[in-house]
C-alpha positions as CSV (number, residue, x, y, z in Angstrom):
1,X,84.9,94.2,96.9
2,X,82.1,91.9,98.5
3,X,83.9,88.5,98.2
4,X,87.5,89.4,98.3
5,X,90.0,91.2,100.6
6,X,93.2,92.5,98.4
7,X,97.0,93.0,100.6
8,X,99.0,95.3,98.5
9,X,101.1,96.4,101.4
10,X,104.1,94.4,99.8
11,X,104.2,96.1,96.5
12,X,105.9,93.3,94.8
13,X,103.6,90.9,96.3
14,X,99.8,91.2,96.3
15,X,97.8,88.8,98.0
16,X,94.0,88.5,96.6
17,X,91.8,86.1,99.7
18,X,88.8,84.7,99.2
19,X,86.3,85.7,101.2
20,X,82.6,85.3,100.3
21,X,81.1,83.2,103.4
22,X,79.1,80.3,103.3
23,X,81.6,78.3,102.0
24,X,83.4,80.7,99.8
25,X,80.9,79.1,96.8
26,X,82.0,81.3,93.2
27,X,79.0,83.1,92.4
28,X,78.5,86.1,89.4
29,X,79.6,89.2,91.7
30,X,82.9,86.7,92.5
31,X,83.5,86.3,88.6
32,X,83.2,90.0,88.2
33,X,85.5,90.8,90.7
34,X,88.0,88.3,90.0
35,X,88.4,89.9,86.5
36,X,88.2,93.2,87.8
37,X,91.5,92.0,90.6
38,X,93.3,90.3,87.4
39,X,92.9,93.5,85.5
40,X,94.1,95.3,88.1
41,X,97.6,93.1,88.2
42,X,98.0,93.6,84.5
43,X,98.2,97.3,84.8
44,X,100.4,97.4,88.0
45,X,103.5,97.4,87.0
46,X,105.3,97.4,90.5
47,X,103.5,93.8,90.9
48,X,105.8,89.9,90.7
49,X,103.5,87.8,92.2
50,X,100.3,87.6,93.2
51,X,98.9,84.7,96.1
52,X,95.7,83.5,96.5
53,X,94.5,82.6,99.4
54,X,91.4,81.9,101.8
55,X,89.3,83.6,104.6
56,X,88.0,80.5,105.4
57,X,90.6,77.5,106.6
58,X,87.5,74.8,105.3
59,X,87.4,76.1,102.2
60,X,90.0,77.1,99.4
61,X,87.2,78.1,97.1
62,X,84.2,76.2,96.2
63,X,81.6,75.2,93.7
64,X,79.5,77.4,91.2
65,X,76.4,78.4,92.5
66,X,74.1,76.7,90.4
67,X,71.2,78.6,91.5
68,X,72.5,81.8,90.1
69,X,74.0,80.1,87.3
70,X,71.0,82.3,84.8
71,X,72.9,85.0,86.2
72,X,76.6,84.3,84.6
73,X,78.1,87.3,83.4
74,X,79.1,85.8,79.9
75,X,80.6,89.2,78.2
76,X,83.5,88.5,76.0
77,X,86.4,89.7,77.9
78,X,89.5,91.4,76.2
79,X,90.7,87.2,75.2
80,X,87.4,87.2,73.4
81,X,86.0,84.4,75.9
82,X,83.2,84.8,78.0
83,X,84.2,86.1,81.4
84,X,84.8,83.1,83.6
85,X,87.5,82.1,80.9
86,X,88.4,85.1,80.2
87,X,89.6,85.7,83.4
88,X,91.3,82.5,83.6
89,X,93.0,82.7,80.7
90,X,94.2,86.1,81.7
91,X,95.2,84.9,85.1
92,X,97.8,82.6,83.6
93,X,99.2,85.0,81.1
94,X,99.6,87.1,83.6
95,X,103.1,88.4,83.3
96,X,104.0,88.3,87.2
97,X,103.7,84.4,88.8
98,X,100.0,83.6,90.3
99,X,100.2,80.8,93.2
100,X,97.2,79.4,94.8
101,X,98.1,78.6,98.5
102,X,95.1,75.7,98.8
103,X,94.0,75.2,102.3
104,X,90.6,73.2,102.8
105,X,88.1,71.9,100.3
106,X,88.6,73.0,96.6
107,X,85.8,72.3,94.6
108,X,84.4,72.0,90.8
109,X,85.3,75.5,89.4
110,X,87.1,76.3,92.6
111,X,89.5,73.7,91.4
112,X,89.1,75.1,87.6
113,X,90.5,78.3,89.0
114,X,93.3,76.6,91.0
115,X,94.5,75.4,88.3
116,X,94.5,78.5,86.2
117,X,97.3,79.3,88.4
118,X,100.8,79.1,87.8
119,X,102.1,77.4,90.6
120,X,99.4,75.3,93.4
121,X,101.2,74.4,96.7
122,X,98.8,72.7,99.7
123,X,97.8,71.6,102.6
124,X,99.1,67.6,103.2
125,X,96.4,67.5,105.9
126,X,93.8,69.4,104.8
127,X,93.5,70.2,100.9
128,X,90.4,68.3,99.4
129,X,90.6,68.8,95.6
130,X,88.1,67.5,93.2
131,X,85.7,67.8,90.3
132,X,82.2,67.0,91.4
133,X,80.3,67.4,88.2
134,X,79.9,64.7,86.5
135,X,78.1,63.0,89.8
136,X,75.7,66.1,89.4
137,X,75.2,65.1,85.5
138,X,76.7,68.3,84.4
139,X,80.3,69.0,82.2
140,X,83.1,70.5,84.6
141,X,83.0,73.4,82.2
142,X,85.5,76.1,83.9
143,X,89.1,74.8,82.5
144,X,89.7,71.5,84.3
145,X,89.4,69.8,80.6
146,X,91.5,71.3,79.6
147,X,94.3,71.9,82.0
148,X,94.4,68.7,84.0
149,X,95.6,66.4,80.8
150,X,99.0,68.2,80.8
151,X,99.3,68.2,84.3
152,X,98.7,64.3,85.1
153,X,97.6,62.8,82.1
154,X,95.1,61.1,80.0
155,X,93.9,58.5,82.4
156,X,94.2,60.3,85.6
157,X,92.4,63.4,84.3
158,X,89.3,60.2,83.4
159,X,90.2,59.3,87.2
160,X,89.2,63.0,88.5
161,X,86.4,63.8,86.4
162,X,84.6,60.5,86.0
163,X,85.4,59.4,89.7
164,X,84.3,62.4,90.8
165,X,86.3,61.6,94.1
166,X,88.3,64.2,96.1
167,X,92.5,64.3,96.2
168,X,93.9,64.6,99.6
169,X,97.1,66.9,99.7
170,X,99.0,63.7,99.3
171,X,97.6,62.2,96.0
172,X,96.7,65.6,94.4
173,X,100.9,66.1,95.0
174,X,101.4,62.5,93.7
175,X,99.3,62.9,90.5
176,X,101.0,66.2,89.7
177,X,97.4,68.4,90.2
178,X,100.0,70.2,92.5
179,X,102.8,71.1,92.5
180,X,103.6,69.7,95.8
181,X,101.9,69.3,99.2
182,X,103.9,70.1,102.3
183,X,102.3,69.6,106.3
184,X,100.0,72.5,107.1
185,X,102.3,74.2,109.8
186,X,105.0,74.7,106.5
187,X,102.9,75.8,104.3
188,X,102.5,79.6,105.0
189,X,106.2,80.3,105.4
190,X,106.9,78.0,102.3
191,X,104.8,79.9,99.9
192,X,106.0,83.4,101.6
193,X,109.7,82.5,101.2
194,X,108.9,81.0,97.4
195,X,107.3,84.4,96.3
196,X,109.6,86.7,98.1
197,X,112.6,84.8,96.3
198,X,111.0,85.0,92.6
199,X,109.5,88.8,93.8
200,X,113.0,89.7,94.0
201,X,114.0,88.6,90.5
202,X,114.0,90.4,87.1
203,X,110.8,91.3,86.3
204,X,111.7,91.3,82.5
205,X,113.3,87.8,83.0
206,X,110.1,86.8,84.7
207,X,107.7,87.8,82.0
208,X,109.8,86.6,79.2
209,X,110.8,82.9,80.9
210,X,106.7,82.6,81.6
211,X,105.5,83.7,78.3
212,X,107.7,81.3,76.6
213,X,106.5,78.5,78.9
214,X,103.1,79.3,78.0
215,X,103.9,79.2,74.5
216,X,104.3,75.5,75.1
217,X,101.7,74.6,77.5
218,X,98.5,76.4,77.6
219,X,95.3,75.3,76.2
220,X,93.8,77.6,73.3
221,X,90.6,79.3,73.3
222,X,88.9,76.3,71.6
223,X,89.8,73.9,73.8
224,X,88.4,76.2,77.4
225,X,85.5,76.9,75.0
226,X,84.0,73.6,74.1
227,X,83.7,72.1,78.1
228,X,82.3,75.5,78.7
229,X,79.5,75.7,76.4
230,X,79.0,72.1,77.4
231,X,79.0,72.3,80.9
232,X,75.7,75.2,80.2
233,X,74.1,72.9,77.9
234,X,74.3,70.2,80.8
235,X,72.7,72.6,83.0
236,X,69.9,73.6,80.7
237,X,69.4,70.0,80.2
238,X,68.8,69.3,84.3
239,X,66.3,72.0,84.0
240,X,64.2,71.0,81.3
């Protein structure tokens, strides 16, 4: 793959790290590959939990790259969503546990995918989390709708978008965008230990106590569809 590097060596464990350099920005051969890494989980059975991680100690993952943004692969995925959703979506039905270990800036549908994941841990020091769209008169149209309201609420998920201001590791752990933030020098062996613990669970017991969960939880195709198709009406808007 171009913008990722994939560890299998643990079989339990698979580590998926972001590595598409300047700036690890999500562009369409990223999407494509994403899907093609969260297909590749579903049919490995052998597989608990999968981290994401970074190349690039700046940057988690970044923004969309506008400029290619006529080239979106927007194929209905097996969800029936286009692909950026569908592999979202996917991604948090998933029946191992996803965690995104976020070190450095995390940006607009960088974030979006973040918070696709199961569990986020980060950086106290160096995690910069935020939704930049709305300052760029566009939607955020990857997921942040409609995943952030359950996570921190009606009036902090206003505070994100409409502020447009990046969370340091502390307030993105404070708001709940995280699930917690710990000092830099912990946060490797943290999110190691964590996954080798649930790796060495159940599998069954996984799948069945995170489906159940998600039964609860997760937003419905409607609600990821409607910011998406108004996020691209945004951008065809800037370019008329």
């Amino acid at each position: 793959m171009s913008t990722l590097r994939i560890d299998t060596r643990q079989s339990p464990i698979r580590t998926i790290t972001f590595d598409n350099p300047p700036g690890n920005l999500v562009n369409p051969e990223m999407i494509l590959e994403l899907q093609q890494a969260v297909a590749d989980v579903e049919a490995d059975a052998s597989v608990r939990v999968v981290i994401f991680d970074s190349a690039d100690d700046q940057v988690f993952l970044g923004k969309y790259d506008l400029s290619r943004a006529a080239d979106t692969p927007n194929d209905s995925g097996p969800t029936g969503l286009p692909t950026w959703l569908d592999l979202t979506k996917r991604l948090t039905q998933l029946p191992v546990v996803s965690i995104a270990k976020i070190r450095g800036a995390t940006r607009g549908v960088g974030s979006e995918f973040a918070l696709a994941c199961d569990l986020r841990f980060a950086s106290l020091e160096r995690a910069q989390i935020d939704q930049p769209e709305v300052s760029g008169r566009v939607v955020p149209g990857g997921g942040a709708i409609a995943r952030l309201p359950g996570l921190c609420g009606r009036g902090r998920t206003l505070e994100i978008i409409l502020g447009s201001t990046p969370l340091d590791g502390a307030l993105a752990d404070h708001y709940g965008v995280v699930n917690r933030s710990l000092p830099d020098r912990d946060l490797d062996a943290f999110v190691d230990e964590l996954a080798t613990r649930i790796a060495g669970f159940d599998s069954q017991a996984i799948r069945e106590s995170k489906a159940l969960i998600d039964a609860e939880t997760l937003p419905d195709n409607q609600q990821l569809l409607d910011p998406y198709k108004a996020f691209f009406g945004s951008v065809a808007r800037l370019a008329s």
